[in-house]
C-alpha positions in Angstrom: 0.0 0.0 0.0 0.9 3.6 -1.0 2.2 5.7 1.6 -0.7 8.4 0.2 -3.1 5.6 0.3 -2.3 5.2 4.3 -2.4 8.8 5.2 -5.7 8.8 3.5 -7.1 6.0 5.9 -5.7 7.7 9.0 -7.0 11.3 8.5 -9.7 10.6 6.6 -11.6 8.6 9.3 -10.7 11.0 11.7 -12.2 13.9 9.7 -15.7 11.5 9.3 -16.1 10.3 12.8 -15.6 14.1 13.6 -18.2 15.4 11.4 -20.3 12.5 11.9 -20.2 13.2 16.0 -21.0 17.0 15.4 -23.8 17.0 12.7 -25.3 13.7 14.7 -25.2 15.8 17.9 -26.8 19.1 16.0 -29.2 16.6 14.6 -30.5 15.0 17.8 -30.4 18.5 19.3 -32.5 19.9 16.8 -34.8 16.9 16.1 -35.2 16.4 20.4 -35.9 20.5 20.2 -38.7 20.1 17.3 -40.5 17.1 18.6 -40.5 18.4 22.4 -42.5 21.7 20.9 -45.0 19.1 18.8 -45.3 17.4 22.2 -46.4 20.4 23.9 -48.4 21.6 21.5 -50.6 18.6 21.4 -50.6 18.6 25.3 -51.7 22.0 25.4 -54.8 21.3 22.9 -55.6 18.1 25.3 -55.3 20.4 28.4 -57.5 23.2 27.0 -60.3 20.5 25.8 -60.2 18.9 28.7 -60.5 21.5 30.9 -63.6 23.0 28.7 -65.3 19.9 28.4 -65.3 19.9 32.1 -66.6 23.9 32.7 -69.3 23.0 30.5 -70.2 20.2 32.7 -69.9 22.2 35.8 -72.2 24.9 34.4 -74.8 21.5 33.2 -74.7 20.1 36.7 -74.6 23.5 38.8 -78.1 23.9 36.9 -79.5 20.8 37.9 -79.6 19.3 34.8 -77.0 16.8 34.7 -80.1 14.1 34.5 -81.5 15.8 31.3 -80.1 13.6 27.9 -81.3 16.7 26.1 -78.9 19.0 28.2 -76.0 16.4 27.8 -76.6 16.2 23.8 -76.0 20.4 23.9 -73.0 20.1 26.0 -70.9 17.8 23.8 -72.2 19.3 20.8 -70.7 22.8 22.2 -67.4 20.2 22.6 -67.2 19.5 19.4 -67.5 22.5 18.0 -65.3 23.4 20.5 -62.9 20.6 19.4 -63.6 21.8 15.5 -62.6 25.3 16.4 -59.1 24.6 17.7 -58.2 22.3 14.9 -55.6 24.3 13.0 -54.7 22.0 10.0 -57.0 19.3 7.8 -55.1 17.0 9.0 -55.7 17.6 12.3 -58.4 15.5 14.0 -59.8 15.5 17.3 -62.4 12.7 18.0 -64.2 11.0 21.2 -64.9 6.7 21.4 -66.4 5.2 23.5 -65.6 2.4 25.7 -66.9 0.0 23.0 -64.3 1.9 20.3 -67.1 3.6 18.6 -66.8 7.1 17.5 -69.1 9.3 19.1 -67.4 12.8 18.4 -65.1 14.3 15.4 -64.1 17.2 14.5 -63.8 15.9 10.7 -65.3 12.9 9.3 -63.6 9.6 10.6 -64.5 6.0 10.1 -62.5 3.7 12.2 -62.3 0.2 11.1 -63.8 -2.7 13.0 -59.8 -4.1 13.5 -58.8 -0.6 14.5 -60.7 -0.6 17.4 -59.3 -3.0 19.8 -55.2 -1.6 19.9 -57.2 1.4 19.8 -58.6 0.9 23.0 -55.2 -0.5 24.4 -53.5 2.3 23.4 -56.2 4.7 24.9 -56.2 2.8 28.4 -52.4 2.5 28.6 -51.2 5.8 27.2 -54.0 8.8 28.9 -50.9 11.1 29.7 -48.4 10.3 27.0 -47.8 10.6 23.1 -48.4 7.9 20.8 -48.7 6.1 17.5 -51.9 4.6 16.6 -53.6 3.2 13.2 -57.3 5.0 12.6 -58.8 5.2 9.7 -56.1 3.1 7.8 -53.4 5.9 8.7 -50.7 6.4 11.2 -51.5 9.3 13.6 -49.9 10.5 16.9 -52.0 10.9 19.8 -52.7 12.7 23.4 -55.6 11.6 24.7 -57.9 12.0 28.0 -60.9 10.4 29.7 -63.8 12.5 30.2 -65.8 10.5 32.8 -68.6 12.3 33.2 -69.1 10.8 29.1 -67.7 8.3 29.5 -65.5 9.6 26.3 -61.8 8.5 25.7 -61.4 12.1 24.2 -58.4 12.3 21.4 -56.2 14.9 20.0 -54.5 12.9 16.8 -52.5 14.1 13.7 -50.9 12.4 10.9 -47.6 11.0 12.0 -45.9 12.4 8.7 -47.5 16.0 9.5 -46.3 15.8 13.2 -42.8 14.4 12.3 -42.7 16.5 9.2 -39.7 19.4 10.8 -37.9 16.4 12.1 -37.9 14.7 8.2 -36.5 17.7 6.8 -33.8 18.6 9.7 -33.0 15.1 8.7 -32.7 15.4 5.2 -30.7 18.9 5.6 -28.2 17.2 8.3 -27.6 14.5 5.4 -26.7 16.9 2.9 -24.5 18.9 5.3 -22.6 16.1 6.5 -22.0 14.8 2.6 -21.0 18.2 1.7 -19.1 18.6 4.8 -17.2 15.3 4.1 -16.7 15.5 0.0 -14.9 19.1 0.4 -11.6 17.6 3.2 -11.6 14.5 1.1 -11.0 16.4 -2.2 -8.6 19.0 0.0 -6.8 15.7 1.7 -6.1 14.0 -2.0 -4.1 17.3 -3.3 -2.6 17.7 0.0 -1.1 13.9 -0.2 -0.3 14.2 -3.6 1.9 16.9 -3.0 2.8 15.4 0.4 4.0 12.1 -1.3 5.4 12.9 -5.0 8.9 13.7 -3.6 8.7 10.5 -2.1 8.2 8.5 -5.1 10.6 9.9 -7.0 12.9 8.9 -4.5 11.5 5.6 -4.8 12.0 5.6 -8.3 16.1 6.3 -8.1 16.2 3.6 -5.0 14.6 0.7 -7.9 16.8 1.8 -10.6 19.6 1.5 -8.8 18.6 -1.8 -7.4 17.7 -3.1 -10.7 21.1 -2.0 -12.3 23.2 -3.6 -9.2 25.5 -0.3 -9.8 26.3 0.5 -5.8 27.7 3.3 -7.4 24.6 5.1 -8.2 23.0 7.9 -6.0 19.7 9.6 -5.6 18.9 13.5 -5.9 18.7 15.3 -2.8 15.7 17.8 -3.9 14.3 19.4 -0.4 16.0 20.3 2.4 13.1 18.5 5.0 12.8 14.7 6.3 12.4 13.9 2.3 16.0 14.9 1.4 17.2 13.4 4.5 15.9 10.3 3.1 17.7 10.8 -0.4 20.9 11.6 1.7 20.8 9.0 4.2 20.1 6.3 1.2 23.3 7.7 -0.7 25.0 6.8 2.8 23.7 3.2 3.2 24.7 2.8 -0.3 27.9 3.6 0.0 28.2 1.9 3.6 27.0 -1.3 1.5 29.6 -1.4 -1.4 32.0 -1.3 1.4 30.5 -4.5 3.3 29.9 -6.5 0.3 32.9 -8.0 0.5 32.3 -9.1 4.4 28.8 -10.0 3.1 30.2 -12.6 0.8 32.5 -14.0 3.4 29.8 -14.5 6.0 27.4 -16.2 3.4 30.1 -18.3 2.6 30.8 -19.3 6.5 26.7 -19.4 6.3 27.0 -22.1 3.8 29.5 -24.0 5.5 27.9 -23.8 8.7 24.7 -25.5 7.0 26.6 -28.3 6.3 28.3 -28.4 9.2 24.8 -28.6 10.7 23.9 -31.4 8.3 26.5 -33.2 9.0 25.7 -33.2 12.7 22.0 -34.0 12.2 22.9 -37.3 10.1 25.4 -38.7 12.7 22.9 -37.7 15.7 19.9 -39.5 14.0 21.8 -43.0 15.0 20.7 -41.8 18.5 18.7 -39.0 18.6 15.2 -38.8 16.9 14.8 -36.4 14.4 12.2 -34.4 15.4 14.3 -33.9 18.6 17.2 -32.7 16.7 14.5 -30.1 14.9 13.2 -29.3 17.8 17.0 -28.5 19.3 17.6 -26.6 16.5 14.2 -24.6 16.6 14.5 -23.9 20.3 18.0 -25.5 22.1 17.2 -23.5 25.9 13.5 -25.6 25.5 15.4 -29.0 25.4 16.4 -28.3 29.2 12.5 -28.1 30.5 10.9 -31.3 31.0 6.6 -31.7 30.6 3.9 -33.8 31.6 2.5 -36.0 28.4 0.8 -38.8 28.0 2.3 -41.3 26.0 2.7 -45.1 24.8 5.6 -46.9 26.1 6.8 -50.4 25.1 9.0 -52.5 26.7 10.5 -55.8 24.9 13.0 -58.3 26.0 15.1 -61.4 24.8 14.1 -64.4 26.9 17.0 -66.6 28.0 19.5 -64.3 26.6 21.9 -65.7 29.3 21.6 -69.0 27.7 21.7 -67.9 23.7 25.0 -65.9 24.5 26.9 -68.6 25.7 26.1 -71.1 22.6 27.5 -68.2 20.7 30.8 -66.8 20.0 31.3 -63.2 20.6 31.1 -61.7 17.4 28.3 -64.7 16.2 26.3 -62.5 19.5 27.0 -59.1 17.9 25.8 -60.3 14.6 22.8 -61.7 15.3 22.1 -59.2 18.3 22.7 -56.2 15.4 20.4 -57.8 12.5 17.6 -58.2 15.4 18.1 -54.6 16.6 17.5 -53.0 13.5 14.6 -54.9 12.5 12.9 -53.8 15.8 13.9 -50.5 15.8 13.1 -49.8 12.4 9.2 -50.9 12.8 9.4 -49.0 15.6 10.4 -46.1 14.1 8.1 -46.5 10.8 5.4 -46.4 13.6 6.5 -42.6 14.5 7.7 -44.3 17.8 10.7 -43.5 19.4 14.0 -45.8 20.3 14.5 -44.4 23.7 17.2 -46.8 25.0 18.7 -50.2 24.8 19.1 -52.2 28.1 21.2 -55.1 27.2 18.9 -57.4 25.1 15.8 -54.9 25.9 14.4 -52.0 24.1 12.6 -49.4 25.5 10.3 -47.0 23.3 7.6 -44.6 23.4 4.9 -42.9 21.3 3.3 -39.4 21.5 7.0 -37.0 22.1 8.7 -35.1 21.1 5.3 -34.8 18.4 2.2 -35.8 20.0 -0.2 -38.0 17.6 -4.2 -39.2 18.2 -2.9 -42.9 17.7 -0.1 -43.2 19.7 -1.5 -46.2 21.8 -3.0 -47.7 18.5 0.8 -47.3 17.0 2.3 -48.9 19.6 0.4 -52.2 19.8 0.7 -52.3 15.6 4.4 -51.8 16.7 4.4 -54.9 19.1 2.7 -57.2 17.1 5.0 -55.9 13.7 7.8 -56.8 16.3 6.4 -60.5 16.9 5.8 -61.0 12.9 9.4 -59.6 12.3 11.0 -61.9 15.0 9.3 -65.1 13.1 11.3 -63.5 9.8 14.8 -63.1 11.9 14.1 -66.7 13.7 13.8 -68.3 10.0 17.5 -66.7 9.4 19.0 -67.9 12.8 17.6 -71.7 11.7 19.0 -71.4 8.7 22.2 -70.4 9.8 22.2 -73.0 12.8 22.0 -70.3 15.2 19.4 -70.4 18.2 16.4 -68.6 17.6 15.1 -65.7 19.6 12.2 -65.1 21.9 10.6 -62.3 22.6 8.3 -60.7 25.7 6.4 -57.3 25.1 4.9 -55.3 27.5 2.4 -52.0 26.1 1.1 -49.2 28.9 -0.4 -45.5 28.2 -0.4 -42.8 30.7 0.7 -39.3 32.0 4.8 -39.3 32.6 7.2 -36.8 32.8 9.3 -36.1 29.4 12.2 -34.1 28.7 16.2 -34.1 28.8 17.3 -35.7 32.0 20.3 -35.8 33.7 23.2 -33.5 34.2 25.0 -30.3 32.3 27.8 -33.1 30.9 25.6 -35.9 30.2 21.7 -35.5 29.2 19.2 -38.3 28.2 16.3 -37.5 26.2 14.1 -39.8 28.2 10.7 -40.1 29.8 10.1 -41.4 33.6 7.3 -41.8 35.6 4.8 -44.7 37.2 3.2 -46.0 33.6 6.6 -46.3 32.5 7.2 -48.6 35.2 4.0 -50.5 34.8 5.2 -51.4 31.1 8.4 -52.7 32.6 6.1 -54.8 34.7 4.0 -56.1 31.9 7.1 -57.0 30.0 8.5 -59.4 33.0 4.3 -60.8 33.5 4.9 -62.1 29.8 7.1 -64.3 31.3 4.3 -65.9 33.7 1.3 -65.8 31.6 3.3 -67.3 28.6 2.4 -64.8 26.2 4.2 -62.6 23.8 2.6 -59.6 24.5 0.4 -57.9 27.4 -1.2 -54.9 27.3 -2.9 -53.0 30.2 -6.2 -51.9 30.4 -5.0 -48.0 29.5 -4.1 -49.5 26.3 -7.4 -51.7 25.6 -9.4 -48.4 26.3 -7.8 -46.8 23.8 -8.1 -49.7 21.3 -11.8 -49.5 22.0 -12.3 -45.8 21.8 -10.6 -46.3 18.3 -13.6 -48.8 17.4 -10.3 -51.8 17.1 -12.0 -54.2 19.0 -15.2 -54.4 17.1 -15.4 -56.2 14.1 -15.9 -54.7 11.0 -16.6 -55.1 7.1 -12.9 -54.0 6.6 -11.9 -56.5 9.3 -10.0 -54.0 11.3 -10.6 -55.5 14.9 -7.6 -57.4 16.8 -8.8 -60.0 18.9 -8.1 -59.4 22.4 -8.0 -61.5 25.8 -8.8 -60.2 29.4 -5.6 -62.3 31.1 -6.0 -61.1 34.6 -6.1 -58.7 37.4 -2.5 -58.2 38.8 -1.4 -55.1 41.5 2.4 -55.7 40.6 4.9 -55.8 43.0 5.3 -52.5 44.5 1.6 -51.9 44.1 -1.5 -52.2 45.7 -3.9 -51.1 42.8 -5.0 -53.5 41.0 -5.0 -53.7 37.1 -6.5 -55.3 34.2 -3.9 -57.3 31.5 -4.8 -58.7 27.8 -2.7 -59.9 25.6 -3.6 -59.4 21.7 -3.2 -60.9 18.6 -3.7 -59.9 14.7 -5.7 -63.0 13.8 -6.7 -66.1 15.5 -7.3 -69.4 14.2 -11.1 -70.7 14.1 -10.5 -72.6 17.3 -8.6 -70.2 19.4 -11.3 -67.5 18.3 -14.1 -69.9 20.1 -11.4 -70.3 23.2 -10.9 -66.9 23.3 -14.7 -65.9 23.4 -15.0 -69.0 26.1 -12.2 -67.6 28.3 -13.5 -63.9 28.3 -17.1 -65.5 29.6 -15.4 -67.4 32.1 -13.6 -64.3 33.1 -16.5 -62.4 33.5 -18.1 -64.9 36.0 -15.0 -65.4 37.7 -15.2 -61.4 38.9 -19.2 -62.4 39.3 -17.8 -65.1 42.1 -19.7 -67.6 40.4 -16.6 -69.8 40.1 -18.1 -73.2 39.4 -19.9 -71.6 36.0 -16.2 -69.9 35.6 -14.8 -73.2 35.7 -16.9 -74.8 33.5 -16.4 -72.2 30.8 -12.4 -72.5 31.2 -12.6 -76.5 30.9 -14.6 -76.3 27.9 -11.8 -73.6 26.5 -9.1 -76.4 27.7 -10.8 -78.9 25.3 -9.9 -76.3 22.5 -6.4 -75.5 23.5 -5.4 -78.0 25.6 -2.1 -76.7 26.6 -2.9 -73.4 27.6 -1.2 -72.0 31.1 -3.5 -69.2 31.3 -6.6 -71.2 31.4 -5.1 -73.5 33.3 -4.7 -71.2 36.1 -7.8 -70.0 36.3 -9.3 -73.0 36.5 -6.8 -74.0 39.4 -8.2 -70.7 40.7 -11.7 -71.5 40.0 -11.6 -75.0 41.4 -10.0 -73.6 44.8 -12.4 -70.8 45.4 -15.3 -73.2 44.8 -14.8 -75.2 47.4 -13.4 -72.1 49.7 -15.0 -69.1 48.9 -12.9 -65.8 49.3 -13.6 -63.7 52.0 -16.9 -60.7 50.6 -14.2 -58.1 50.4 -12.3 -60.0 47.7 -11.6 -58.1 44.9 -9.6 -60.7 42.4 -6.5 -59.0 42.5 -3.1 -61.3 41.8 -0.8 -59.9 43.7 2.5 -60.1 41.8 5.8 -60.5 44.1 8.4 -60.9 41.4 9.0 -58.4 38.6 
């Protein structure tokens, strides 16, 4: 936008608002002024009927002949002629209804409609003292009125609203044109004004772009006025000069700028072997932010070798590190195609998490796709290790979701970017409970609500749902509160979907206490899967409480005392 163009918008609203302020305020003045004098007017016609109407009736009743219809008929005849003679205009009307809405009086000829009538009469009862607006005879007229009781007359002085509000149209009208005039003449003033204001200016403007789109540092403007716009010209010849002495420092620091950003690629690629990469942006972005750690809630897996005591020594050294490096970086790379994050290897264990430094809807939903890619890729790696007549691997997995604490830990020399807390410890847990139940993977009951609020568990047309199993209730050791553990699979086979759904009932009336009907539902699942430990257990457990019932407070926690 043109420097003319914005002193334009900030005088010319000022000039409007002020004109607007003043001509609204004579307007209002005027109008308030205009209208108050109608108002009195018609009060003073109401007043001097009313109080005529009622000398006539004093002089009727004085007389004794307030009884005689006769003497009443003369009497509001002399008020309507009364009423006819103070009527300055034609379309001034003064009338009388009666409590009905008829019109019993007029100083001109009036027919009021049958629908008139009625807000009529409203208006009448609710408005004696004031001014109003009322409908008679199909036109809008402004009205005083009175009630003369001795008639029993609602008594009106009425004239056309566009009569009455005639002065305050035309002050209208007149304001309008003086505030149009009033606002054309200091717009047509403020456009020569800027134009003269601003046309030194652009021709400065002009020599700044010709010189810029020569390149020639050599070039300088005109200094034409002695006032702020030659100081401009001047103070430009200066920079320019000023510049044609730096460009040779400028070249040499965009050349260190260049090497720098290499130097800074260079870091980020060897870094990325330990660092996630959106940490390393977010270091880069912000490094005093990497010192402040933050409450998140996040995924975290834990997965260990079983028996990695035993593996190791049937293998040489270097036999060890081959097969321990092939197996690393097919975890860590589903991990990592998951958006998770490698936070640390502990021996033969990983340790990851989901939702930091970047925080994701699925995080919980990535996680167990992670574990169970894990378990698919360890089948691959095992296939290698049997081919090469090397002992295969196996593999425990342990998935919980909560709020921990996340952020660089440690000291000034040596920093972790790591994430601590109790949830993190409870997936440690469920990773060493894989060892007990005999399954690959357990997930805790954080995890299977988030599964379910992602509509995983249900199954669908696409046949998105991962069958799931409700293991047990466990307090690990440490803990008192108790809580839930399933383990999860991509697919089942038809008769370990039927054992599944069988052991899941028998659950159910396990925490019902109805543990002969439990039992019943885990030896049928036996039948199916004979060799199951889980089961197994719980029908031990079943069995046991069936013929000695747990005390009423029982609460069918496990109470873990081994990690």
């Amino acid at each position: 936008m043109k420097i003319r163009s914005k002193i334009i918008l900030v005088v010319l609203p000022l000039i409007i608002v002020t004109l607007i302020l003043a001509e609204t305020a004579s307007y209002f003045n005027a109008i308030n002024g205009v209208n108050r004098v109608a108002r009195q007017f018609l009060g003073f016609k109401a007043v001097q009927l009313e109080n005529y109407a009622a000398n006539q009736w004093e002089l009727l009743a004085e007389n004794g002949y307030a009884g005689r219809p006769d003497m009443q008929a003369a009497v509001q005849n002399a008020v309507e002629i009364y009423a006819k003679s103070i009527s300055l205009s034609d379309t001034e009307l003064i009338f009388a209804v009666n409590g009905t809405g008829e019109v019993v009086m007029s100083s001109s000829p009036l027919s009021v409609e049958e629908a008139e009538r009625g807000p009529l009469l409203d208006r009448l009862e609710g408005e004696r003292e004031g001014i109003t607006t009322v409908r008679i005879g199909g036109e809008d007229r402004v009205i005083r009125a009175f009630y003369f009781s001795p008639f029993q007359w609602y008594i009106v002085i009425s004239e056309l609203e566009s009569v009455f509000y005639q002065d305050a149209y035309r002050i209208a009208w007149q304001t309008l044109m003086v505030l149009a005039a009033a606002i054309l003449v200091p717009i047509v003033l403020l456009l020569l004004f800027t134009a003269r204001l601003t046309g030194p200016l652009g021709r400065v403007v002009a020599a700044m772009q010709g010189i810029i789109a020569g390149g020639d540092l050599s070039g300088r403007v005109a200094v034409e006025y002695r006032d702020e716009t030659g100081k401009l010209a001047y103070t430009f010849n200066l920079m320019i000069a000023a510049l044609e002495r730096a460009y040779g420092q400028i070249k040499g620091h965009a050349f260190q700028a260049v090497l720098a950003g290499k130097k800074e690629q260079r870091i980020r690629q060897i870094f990325q072997k330990y660092v996630p990469r959106d940490l390393i942006d977010q270091f880069f972005a912000s490094p005093e932010s990497m010192l402040v750690g933050e409450n998140r809630s996040l995924a975290i897996l834990f997965s260990d070798i079983r028996s990695f005591t035993t593996i190791s020594e049937s293998l040489a050294p270097d036999e060890m590190v081959q097969s321990l490096n092939r197996y690393f970086s097919g975890q860590v790379d589903i991990i990592m195609n998951r958006q998770g994050i490698v936070d640390k290897y502990m021996g033969d264990a990983i340790m990851a998490f989901w939702g930091a430094p970047v925080k994701h809807e699925d995080d919980a939903i990535q996680a167990v796709m992670a574990g169970l890619d894990m378990l698919d890729a360890l089948r691959a790696f095992n296939e290698g290790q049997k081919r090469a007549g090397k002992p295969e691997f196996r593999i425990g997995i342990g998935i919980n979701f909560g709020t921990v604490t996340v952020g660089n830990i440690g000291s000034e020399r040596k920093m972790d970017y790591t994430v601590i807390g109790d949830p993190v410890n409870l997936a440690s847990r469920l990773e060493g409970l894989t060892k007990i139940y005999r399954e690959e993977i357990l997930i805790s009951e954080a995890v299977y609500g988030e599964l379910r609020r992602a509509g995983l568990l249900e199954a669908s047309a696409q046949g998105t749902s991962l069958p799931c199993r409700f293991l047990d209730t466990v307090a690990v050791k440490g803990k008192k509160r108790g809580v839930k553990i399933y383990t999860i699979r991509r697919s089942l086979s038809p008769a370990e979907t039927k054992a599944w759904a069988l052991h899941n009932q028998g659950m159910e009336l396990y925490y019902r206490r109805a543990f002969t009907e439990a039992g019943m539902k885990f030896q049928e699942m036996l039948s199916l899967l004979p060799r199951d430990l889980a089961a197994t257990a719980m029908l031990q457990r079943c069995n046991r409480y069936a013929k000695t019932p747990p005390a009423p407070d029982w609460d069918g926690i496990e109470v873990m005392q081994t990690k």
